[in-house]
C-alpha positions in Angstrom: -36.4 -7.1 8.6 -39.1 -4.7 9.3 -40.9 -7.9 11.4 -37.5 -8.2 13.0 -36.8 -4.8 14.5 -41.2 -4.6 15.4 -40.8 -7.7 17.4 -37.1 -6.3 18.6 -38.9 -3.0 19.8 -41.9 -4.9 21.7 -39.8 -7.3 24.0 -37.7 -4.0 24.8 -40.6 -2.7 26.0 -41.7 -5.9 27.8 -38.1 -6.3 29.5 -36.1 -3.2 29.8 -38.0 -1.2 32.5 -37.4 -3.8 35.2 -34.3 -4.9 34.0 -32.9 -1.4 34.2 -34.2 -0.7 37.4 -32.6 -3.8 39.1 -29.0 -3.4 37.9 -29.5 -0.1 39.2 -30.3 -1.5 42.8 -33.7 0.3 42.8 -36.7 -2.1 44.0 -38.8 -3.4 42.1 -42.5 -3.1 42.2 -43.6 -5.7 44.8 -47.0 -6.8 42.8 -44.8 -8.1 39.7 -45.9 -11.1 38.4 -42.9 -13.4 37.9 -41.7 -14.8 34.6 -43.6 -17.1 32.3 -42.0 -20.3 31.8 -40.0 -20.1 29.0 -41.8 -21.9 26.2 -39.5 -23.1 23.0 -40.4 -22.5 19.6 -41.7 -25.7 17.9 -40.2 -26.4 14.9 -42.6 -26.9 11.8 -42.3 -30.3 10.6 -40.6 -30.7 7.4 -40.9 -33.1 4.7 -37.7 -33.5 2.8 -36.6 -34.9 -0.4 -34.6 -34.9 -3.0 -35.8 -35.0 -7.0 -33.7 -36.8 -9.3 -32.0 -33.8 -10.7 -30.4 -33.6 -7.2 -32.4 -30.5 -6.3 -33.4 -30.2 -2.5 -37.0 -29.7 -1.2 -38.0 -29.1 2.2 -42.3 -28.6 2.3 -43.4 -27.0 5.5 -47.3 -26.7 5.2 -48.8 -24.4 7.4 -52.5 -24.3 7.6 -54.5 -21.1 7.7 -53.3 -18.0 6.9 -53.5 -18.2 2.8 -50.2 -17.7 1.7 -47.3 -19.3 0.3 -44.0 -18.5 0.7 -41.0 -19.7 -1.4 -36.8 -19.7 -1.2 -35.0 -21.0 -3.7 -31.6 -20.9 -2.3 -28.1 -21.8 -3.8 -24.4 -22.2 -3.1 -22.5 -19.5 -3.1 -22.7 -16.4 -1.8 -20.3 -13.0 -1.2 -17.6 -15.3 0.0 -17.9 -17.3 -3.0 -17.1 -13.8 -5.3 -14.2 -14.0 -7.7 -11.0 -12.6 -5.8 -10.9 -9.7 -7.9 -14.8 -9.1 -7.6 -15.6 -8.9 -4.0 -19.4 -7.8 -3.7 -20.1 -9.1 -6.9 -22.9 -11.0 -5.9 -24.8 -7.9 -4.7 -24.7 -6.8 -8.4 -25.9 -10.5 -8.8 -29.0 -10.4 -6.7 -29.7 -6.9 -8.1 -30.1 -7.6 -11.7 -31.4 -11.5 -11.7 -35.0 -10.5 -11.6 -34.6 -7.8 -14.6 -35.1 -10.6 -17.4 -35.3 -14.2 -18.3 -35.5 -15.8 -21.7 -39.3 -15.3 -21.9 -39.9 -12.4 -19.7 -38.9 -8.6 -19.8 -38.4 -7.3 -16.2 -41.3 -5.7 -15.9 -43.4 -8.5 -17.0 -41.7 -10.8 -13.9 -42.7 -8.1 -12.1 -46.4 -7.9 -13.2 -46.9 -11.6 -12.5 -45.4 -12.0 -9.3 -47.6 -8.8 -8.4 -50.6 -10.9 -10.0 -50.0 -13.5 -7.5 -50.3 -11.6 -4.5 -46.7 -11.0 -4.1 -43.2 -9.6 -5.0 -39.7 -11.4 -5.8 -36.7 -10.3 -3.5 -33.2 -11.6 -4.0 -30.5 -11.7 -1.7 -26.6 -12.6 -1.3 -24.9 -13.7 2.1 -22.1 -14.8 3.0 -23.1 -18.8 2.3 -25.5 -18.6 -0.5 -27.8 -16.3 -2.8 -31.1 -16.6 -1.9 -34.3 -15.9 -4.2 -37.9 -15.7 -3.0 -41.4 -14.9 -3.1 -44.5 -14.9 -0.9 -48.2 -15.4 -3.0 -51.4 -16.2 -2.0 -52.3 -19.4 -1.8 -54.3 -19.6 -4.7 -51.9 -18.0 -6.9 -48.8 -20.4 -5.2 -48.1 -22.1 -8.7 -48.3 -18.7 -10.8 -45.6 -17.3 -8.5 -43.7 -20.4 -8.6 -43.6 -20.3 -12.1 -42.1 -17.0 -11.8 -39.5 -17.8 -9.5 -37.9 -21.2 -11.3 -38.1 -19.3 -14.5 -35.3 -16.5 -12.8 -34.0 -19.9 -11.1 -32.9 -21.2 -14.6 -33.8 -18.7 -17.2 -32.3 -15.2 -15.6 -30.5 -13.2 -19.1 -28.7 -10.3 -17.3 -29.6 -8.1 -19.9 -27.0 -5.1 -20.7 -29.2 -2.3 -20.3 -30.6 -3.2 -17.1 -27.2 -4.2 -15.8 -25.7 -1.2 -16.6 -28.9 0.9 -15.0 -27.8 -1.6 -11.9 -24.4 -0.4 -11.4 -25.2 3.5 -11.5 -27.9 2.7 -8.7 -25.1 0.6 -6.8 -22.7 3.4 -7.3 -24.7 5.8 -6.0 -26.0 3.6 -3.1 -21.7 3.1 -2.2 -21.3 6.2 -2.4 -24.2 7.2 0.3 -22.9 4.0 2.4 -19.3 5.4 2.6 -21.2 8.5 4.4 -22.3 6.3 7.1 -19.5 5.6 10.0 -21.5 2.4 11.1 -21.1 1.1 7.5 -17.2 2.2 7.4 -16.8 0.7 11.0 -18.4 -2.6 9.7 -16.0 -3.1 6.7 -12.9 -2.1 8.4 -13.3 -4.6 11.4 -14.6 -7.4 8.8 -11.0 -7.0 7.5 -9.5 -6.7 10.6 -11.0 -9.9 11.6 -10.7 -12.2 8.9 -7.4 -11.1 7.1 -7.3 -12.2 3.7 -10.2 -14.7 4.3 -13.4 -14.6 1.7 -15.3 -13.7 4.8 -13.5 -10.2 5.4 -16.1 -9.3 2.1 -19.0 -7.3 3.6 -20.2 -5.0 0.4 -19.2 -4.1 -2.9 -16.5 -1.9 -4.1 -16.4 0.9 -6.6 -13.7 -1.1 -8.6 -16.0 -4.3 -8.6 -19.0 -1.9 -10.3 -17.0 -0.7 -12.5 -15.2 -3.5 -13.6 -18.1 -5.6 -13.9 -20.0 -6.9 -17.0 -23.1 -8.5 -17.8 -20.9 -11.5 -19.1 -19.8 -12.0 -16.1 -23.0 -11.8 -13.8 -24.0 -14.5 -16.4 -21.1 -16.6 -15.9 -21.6 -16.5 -11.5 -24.9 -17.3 -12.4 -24.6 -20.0 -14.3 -21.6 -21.7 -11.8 -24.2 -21.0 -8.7 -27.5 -21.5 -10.0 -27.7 -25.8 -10.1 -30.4 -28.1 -8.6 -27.5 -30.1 -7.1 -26.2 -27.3 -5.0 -30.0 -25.8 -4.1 -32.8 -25.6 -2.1 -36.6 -24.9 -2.4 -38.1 -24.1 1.2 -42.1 -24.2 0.6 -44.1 -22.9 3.5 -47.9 -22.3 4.0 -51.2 -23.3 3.1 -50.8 -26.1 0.4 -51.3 -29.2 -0.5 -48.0 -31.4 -0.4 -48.7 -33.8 -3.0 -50.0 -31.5 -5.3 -47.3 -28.6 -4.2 -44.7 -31.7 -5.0 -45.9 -32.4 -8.6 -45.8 -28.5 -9.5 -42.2 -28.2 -8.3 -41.0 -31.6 -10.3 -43.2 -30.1 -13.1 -41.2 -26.6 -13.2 -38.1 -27.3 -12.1 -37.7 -31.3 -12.5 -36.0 -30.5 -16.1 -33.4 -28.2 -14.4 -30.2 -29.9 -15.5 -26.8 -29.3 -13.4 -23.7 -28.4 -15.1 -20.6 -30.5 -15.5 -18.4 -27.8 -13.9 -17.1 -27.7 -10.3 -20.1 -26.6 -8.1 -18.8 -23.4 -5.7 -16.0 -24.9 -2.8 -16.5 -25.4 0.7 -14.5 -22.4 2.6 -11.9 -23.6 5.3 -12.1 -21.9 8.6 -10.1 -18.6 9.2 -6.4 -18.8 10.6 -8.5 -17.3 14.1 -5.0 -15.0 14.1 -7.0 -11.7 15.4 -4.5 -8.0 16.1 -5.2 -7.0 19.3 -4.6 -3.5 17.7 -6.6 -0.3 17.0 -7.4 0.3 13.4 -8.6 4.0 12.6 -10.4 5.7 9.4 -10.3 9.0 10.0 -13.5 10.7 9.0 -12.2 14.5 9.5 -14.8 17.0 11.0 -16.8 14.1 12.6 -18.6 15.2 16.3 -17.8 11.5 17.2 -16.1 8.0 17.1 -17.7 4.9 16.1 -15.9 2.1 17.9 -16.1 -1.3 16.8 -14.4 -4.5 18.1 -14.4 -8.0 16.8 -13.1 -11.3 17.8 -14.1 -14.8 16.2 -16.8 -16.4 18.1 -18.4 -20.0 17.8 -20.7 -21.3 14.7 -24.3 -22.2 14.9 -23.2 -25.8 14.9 -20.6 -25.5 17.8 -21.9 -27.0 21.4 -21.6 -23.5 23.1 -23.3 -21.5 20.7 -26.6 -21.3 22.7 -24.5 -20.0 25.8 -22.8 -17.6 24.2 -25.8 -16.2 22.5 -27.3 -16.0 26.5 -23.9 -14.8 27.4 -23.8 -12.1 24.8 -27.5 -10.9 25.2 -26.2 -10.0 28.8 -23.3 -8.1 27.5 -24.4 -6.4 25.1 -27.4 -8.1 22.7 -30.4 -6.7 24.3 -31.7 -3.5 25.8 -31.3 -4.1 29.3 -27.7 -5.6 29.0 -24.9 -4.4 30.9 -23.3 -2.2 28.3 -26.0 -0.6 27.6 -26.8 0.0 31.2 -23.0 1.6 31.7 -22.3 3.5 28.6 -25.6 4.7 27.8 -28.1 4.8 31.0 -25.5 5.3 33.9 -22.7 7.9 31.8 -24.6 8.9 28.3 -21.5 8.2 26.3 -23.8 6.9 23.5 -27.6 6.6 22.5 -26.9 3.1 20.4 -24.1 1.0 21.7 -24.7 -3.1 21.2 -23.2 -6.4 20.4 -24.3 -9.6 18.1 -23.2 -13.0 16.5 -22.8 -13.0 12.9 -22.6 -16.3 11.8 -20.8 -17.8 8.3 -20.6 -21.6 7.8 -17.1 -22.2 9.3 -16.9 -19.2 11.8 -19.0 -16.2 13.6 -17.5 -12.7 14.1 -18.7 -11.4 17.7 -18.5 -7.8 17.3 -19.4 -4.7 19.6 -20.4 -1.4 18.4 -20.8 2.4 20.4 -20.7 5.2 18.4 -19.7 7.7 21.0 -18.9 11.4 21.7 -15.4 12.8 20.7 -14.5 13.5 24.3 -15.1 10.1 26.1 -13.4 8.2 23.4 -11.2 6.8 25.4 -13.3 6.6 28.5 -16.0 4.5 26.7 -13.7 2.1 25.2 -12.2 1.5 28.7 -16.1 1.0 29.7 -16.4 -1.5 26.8 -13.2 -3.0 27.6 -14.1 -3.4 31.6 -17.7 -5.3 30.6 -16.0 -7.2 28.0 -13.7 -8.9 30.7 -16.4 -8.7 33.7 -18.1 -11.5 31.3 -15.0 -13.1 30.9 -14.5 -13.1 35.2 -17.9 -12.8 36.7 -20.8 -14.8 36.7 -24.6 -13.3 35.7 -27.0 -13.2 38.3 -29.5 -16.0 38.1 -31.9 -13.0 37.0 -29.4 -11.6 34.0 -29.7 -15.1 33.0 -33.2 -15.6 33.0 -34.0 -12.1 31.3 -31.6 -12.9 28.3 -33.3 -16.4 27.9 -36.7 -15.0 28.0 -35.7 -12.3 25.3 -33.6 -14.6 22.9 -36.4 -17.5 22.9 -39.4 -15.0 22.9 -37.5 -12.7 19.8 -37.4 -15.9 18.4 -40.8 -16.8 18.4 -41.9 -13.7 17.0 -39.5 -13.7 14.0 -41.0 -17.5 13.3 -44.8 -15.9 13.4 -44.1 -15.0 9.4 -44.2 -17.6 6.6 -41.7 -16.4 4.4 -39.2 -15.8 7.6 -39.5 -19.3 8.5 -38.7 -20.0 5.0 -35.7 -17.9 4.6 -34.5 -19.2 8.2 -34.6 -22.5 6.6 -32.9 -22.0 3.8 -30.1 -20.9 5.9 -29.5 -23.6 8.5 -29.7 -25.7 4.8 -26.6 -23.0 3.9 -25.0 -23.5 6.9 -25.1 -27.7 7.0 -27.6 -27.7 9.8 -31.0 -29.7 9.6 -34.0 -28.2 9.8 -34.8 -29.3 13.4 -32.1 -26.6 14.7 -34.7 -24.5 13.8 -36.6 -25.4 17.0 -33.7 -27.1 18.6 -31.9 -23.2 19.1 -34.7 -21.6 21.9 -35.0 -25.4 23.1 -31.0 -25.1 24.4 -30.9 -21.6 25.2 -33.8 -22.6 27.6 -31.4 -25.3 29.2 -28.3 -22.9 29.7 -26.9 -21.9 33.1 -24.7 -19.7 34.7 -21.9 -22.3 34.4 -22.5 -22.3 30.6 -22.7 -18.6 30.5 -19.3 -18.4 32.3 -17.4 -20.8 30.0 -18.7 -18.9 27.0 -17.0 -15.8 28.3 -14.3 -17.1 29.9 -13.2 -18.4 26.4 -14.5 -15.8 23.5 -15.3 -12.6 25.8 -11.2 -11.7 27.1 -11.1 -8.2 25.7 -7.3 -9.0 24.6 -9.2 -11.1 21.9 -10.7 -8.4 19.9 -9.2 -6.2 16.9 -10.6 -2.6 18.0 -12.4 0.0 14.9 -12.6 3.4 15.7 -14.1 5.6 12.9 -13.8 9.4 13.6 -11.1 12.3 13.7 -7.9 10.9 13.4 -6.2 13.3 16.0 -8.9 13.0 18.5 -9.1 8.9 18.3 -4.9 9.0 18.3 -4.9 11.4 21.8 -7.9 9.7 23.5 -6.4 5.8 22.6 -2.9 6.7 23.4 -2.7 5.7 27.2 -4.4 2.1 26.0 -0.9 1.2 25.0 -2.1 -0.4 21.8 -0.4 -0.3 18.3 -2.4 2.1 16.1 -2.8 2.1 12.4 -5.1 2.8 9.4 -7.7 0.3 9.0 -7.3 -2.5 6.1 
């Protein structure tokens, strides 16, 4: 993440200044060399197979820098939580690492150091993903380490009980944050009663929770026939091949139900404003969502084009209206966040009590300029140049190649989409850009979030003409 928002930072800096200065009708320095041609990112190649215990293995050797990094992911993530659970997986990926049958926490955590390394676990919305990056000298210590959480993890009742005070605590801080408040409100908003409406834990969940029962997720996720192990860097295939039948060959799959596909949401979103009122707050937070397309869906490169010029990048047009040209906000943008069988296109502005209502109108009017008018041949370019070149930097890192791996795998997609998604956001033009908005952009399509002061957000959203209520 910290790679993410480096490389983020550094094509701001590379893009924005010009950008800015053209949407603003100022000239442009005449001595400007023109853009690079866009260069994809080549996709690694990837040696699949499949051992006979039905576990997945994708090796992507990478020769040089002498590391190796591993993601071991499964089936099932936060939309995969019991009903009555939601987050529970978050409690999951907290304690897995905190003691297998042979190993004590901190002895897990004295190997994987050993190696060169640390183990991190994660839940999304598609799958639970444990990993580790080692030198490449040390790659079968710390893959030793990581199959023994993979099929060994106890859950132990001390540690799980130290786990949910810290995810109490860490709640409770969260609920402080209107971004966080904005985000879970509009999830719901969104998605309804769908799985996907789950975006963190609640307090009920922690307190209801029991190491049984992270042992019994476990167990239902955690099978070589509903897994992956992504291998990149410096390694021999054949030999990295016989360590990974050696340690997790054995790994037996249940003879219970692996974790169900999800079906698609009902796509039913309220055109409505949802509020939590956060009394004796100096501003709003506005958020606004609307279902957008999947990774796997033919428009998904335009749209990503079509929302870095809305909203997904520095020089876009929202930020060029609500923060450059009126200072409603310091940190207003948009994004894609993509699940298996949908994407939630959301916007976000936290903004200054007084223009309320005047930036949501602002929001509003950019949202439905993308759905009506066409991006200049240089929008286009800009946002292709940023969305292939953040790419590329992401990709520089072993173990994010890995993790990006493991979730096309999470998401159905093979592992060429992995250079296939700069390759087609190279090829899109202003007629794909205008389709994209045309269909997912119409501001009548989003649910609307505003976090704040009750009265203020009722007085300022008033002449909208929109029902208001308290958010799900």
């Amino acid at each position: 993440m910290i790679r993410r928002i480096l490389g983020i930072i550094l094509l701001l800096f590379l893009v924005v200044p010009g950008a800015a200065a053209g949407e603003k009708g100022k000239p442009l320095p005449k001595d400007l060399p023109p853009y690079g041609k866009l260069k994809p990112f080549q996709s690694p190649q990837v040696a699949a197979q499949k051992l006979a215990n039905g576990l997945t293995l994708w090796l992507v050797p990478r020769q040089g820098f002498p590391k190796v990094a591993f993601a071991l992911a499964v089936r099932g993530g936060m939309a995969a939580d019991p009903q009555d659970r939601p987050g529970l997986s978050q409690l999951l990926t907290d304690t897995i690492d905190q003691g297998t049958k042979t190993r004590a926490a901190r002895q897990i955590a004295e190997d994987v150091q050993a190696a060169g390394g640390d183990l991190s676990a994660s839940a999304g919305y598609e799958s639970t993903v444990v990993g580790t990056s080692v030198l490449s000298a040390q790659a079968v210590a710390g893959l030793t380490v990581l199959a023994d959480v993979a099929q060994n993890a106890t859950f132990p009742d001390s540690e799980v009980a130290l786990a949910k005070r810290n995810a109490a605590d860490r709640l409770q801080q969260q609920e402080a944050d209107p971004f966080f408040l904005a985000s879970r409100a509009l999830a719901k908003a969104v998605f309804g009663p769908h799985p996907y409406a789950v975006t963190s834990l609640t307090q009920d969940t922690i307190a209801k929770a029991t190491a049984g029962e992270l042992r019994s997720e476990y167990a239902r996720r955690f099978r070589p026939d509903q897994a992956i192990l992504v291998v990149v860097g410096d390694f021999d295939a054949t030999k990295m091949t016989a360590s990974v039948e050696s340690l997790l060959g054995k790994w037996a799959a249940p003879s219970t139900a692996p974790v169900a596909m999800l079906e698609k949401p009902a796509g039913l979103v309220p055109h409505a404003v949802f509020f939590v009122d956060r009394p004796d707050s100096v501003q709003t937070t506005l958020a606004l969502g609307a279902l957008g397309p999947t990774q796997s869906s033919p428009d998904f490169a335009a749209t990503q084009v079509a929302n870095a010029i809305y909203g997904g990048m520095f020089g876009s047009r929202l930020t060029l209206n609500i923060r450059e040209d009126k200072g409603y906000t310091y940190t207003p943008g948009s994004g894609l966040g993509v699940r298996r069988t949908a994407a939630l296109f959301q916007t976000w502005a936290p903004v200054q009590n007084a223009v309320t209502g005047a930036a949501l109108n602002e929001i509003v009017y950019e949202l439905n300029r993308m759905a009506t008018t066409s991006p200049s041949p240089d929008e286009l370019v800009r946002a292709q140049t940023y969305l292939v070149g953040n790419q590329a930097i992401d990709l520089q890192a072993q173990d994010s190649v890995a993790r990006s791996l493991g979730r096309l795998w999470a998401l159905g997609l093979p592992p060429e989409e992995l250079g296939l998604e700069s390759a087609r956001i190279g090829k899109v033009t202003i007629k794909d850009v205008d389709e994209a908005g045309a269909k997912y952009f119409p501001a009548a399509r989003h649910a609307i979030v505003a976090v704040g002061v009750e009265k203020v957000i009722q007085d300022q959203l008033a002449p909208f003409g929109l029902e208001m209520k308290p958010a799900p």
